[in-house]
Each structure stands twice: as structure tokens, then as C-alpha cells.
C-alpha angles and dihedrals in degrees: 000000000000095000131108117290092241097056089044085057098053096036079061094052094050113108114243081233150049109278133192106249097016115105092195135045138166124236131203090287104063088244120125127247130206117205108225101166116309102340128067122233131203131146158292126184130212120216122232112205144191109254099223102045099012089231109153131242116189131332137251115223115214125183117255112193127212125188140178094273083043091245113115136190126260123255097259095039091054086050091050086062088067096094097171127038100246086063096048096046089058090047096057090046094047100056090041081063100043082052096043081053106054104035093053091043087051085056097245116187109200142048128310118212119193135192116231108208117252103244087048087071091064092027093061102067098202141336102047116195095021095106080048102053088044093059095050096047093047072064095045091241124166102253085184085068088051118102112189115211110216105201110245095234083076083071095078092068108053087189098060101034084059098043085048095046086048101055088048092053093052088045093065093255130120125235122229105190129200127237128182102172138017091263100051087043098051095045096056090051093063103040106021097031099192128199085234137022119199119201125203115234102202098071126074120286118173111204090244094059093039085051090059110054097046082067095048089047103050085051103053084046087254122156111225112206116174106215131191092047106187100159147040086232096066088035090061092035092057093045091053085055096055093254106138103177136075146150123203137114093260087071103025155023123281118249111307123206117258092261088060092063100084089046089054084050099054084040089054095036086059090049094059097042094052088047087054087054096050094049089057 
């Protein structure tokens, strides 16, 4: 496998089943579980793409639930078990790990980006992403290819998104931010400044205001990716803007489970290949 050594070694310490005691396992696949309760919980990942080519650009990892019955909860309703905020924390943490693990033992080659829960954002005192950090380096994983999702719902209080934004940044990560209108976009550029700015697509844009913040963001160095992409017409609305990223399933897959993702590598190395060629 092309991964660091150190996550080769604990992947291979890990049971091939649930374990007392044990918070990961590996199943059949290869892909790594964690145990919450009584589900499992391991990992999809959601391609971000480039508008105009569809080639993609990093992933996004969401939670997917089993249970005994083989039906499993869904990710809001797992969070929602965490009654206190030790166990929600661990949780979070928990599932930020499950995802590191199996997109960098699949061999993924962008970016990952990873929601952090709401309530972890007032339960963590100070220092956010440190634990974190410390997990992926003890497996010698690239922090720099690491994009932490801060919820939107942080956006409503300016002094602890800031204070948030600023503890993943020293501690080496990116921010992706959330907008949902002009205003709030505009606003976390210039305080926040985040390294990127998702806006939701499902809201209202006129050309003029879209047009607009891909200037502002271009100037303060932002990267503007409109999400929840439902249509061709915002597709084409956000590329005559000069937004070239976006993430949606009217340009691209659903999440995939971690062993897709090599098959999504080979399928994107022959397009551009076949683009090189063209170009010739």
C-alpha cells in the first residue's frame, strides 16, 4: 500500500472484528469501523469537483451507521446519543479519525475535508484540533492535506467562530466556512478569512452578488465553492462568476465508500490523460 509506514503498522494491529475494549476494527472490506453504542460507524467520502471538467479536487468524509439488524442511525441521530459533552466530543473525534484512516489507506490523493459537530465547538475550552493533530501525526499523516468544516451554525457567534478558526490554523489545518446569504459571505471574509468559503446554492444569488464575491475573495486569497448543487442553471451562474468549484450530485457522485476511491483514481488518471492527448 502507498501509505505511511506507521499507519500500515496499526491498520495491521487493528481486530477483523468488534472487540470489547477496542474502539476500531476492520471489516471484510479493508475499511476501518469505529463501535458508538450499539452501530459501527466508518466512512463515505463526497467528491468536490472542478465545474467546467468535473475533475475532482479533494473529498468530503460523511458518517454511514450499521447496526445488528443492519440498519444503522443516521449521523445526526448518533450525535444526538451523546447526552453529555465528554461523550460527544469522543464521538466527533472518533468519527474525524475513522474517516483520516481510511482515506489515506485507500490511497486518496486530495484533500479531505471533515465536519467538526456543533456542540463540540463550546464543549472544547481551548485549543481545538490539537488532540486531533496529535492523532494524525502519531500516524505520520499530512495535516497540510487536512480541511477542517466549521458547522454554519458557528456563524451566529463572531467571537467563537474566530476563536475556533484560529486554534485549527495554529494548529497547521485549513477552515472551510459556510455561507448561506451576501451578507454572511461577505462578513466571514473579512473577519474570519477563511482558506475556503462555501456557498449554499440553494438559497438565492443574484449574478451581481456572486460576482462580487468572487472579487473579494480573490483578493483576500479565499476559495469560493458553491455546495448543494441541485441544477445546470446554478452550475452555469456560479461559472460566469468565476467560481470554478463545486460539489453536488448534479456534477458529481454521491459519497463512495473508502474502497471506491482507487477506482475513482485510475477513472480520473485516463481522463486526463485523454484530455493530454487531445490537447496534442
Amino acid at each position: 500500500m502507498n501509505i505511511a509506514s506507521a499507519l500500515e503498522r496499526y491498520l495491521e494491529t487493528l481486530p477483523g472484528e468488534p472487540v470489547p475494549g477496542r474502539e476500531l476494527w476492520r471489516d471484510g472490506n479493508g475499511q476501518v469501523q469505529g463501535r458508538y453504542f450499539n452501530c459501527s460507524l466508518t466512512s463515505a467520502f463526497e467528491p468536490l469537483v472542478t465545474l467546467a471538467n468535473r475533475n475532482v479536487v479533494a473529498h468530503e468524509g460523511s458518517i454511514r451507521t450499521y447496526a445488528e439488524d443492519g440498519v444503522g442511525l443516521a449521523a445526526w441521530k448518533l450525535f444526538a446519543m451523546a447526552a453529555d459533552d465528554t461523550a460527544l466530543v469522543s464521538l466527533d473525534r472518533l468519527s474525524r479519525l475513522v474517516h483520516a484512516i481510511n482515506y489515506f489507506a485507500a490511497n486518496g490523493e486530495h484533500k479531505l475535508v471533515l465536519n467538526v459537530h456543533n456542540r463540540l465547538l463550546a464543549a472544547v475550552a481551548d485549543d481545538h484540533g490539537a488532540a486531533f493533530r496529535r492523532a494524525l501525526e502519531s500516524l505520520s499523516l499530512p495535516i497540510e492535506r487536512f480541511v477542517i468544516q466549521v458547522p454554519a451554525s458557528a456563524n451566529d457567534d463572531l467571537p467563537l467562530l474566530l476563536h475556533v478558526v484560529g486554534n485549527y490554523r495554529r494548529n497547521g489545518f485549513a477552515v472551510s466556512l459556510q455561507a448561506s446569504d451576501p451578507a454572511e459571505a461577505g462578513a466571514l471574509m473579512a473577519h474570519a478569512l477563511p482558506d475556503w468559503l462555501k456557498l449554499d446554492m440553494r438559497r438565492t444569488w443574484t449574478d451581481r452578488q456572486l460576482s462580487g464575491l468572487r472579487a473579494s475573495a480573490q483578493s483576500a486569497g479565499v476559495t469560493l465553492i458553491g455546495r448543494r448543487l441541485q441544477n445546470d442553471e446554478a452550475i452555469e451562474r456560479l461559472q460566469n462568476a468565476g467560481i470554478v468549484l463545486g460539489q453536488g450530485k448534479v456534477i458529481a457522485d454521491g459519497p463512495v465508500p473508502a474502497r471506491h476511491l482507487q477506482a475513482q483514481s485510475v477513472s480520473e488518471q485516463q481522463q486526463q490523460q485523454q484530455q493530454q492527448q487531445q490537447q496534442r
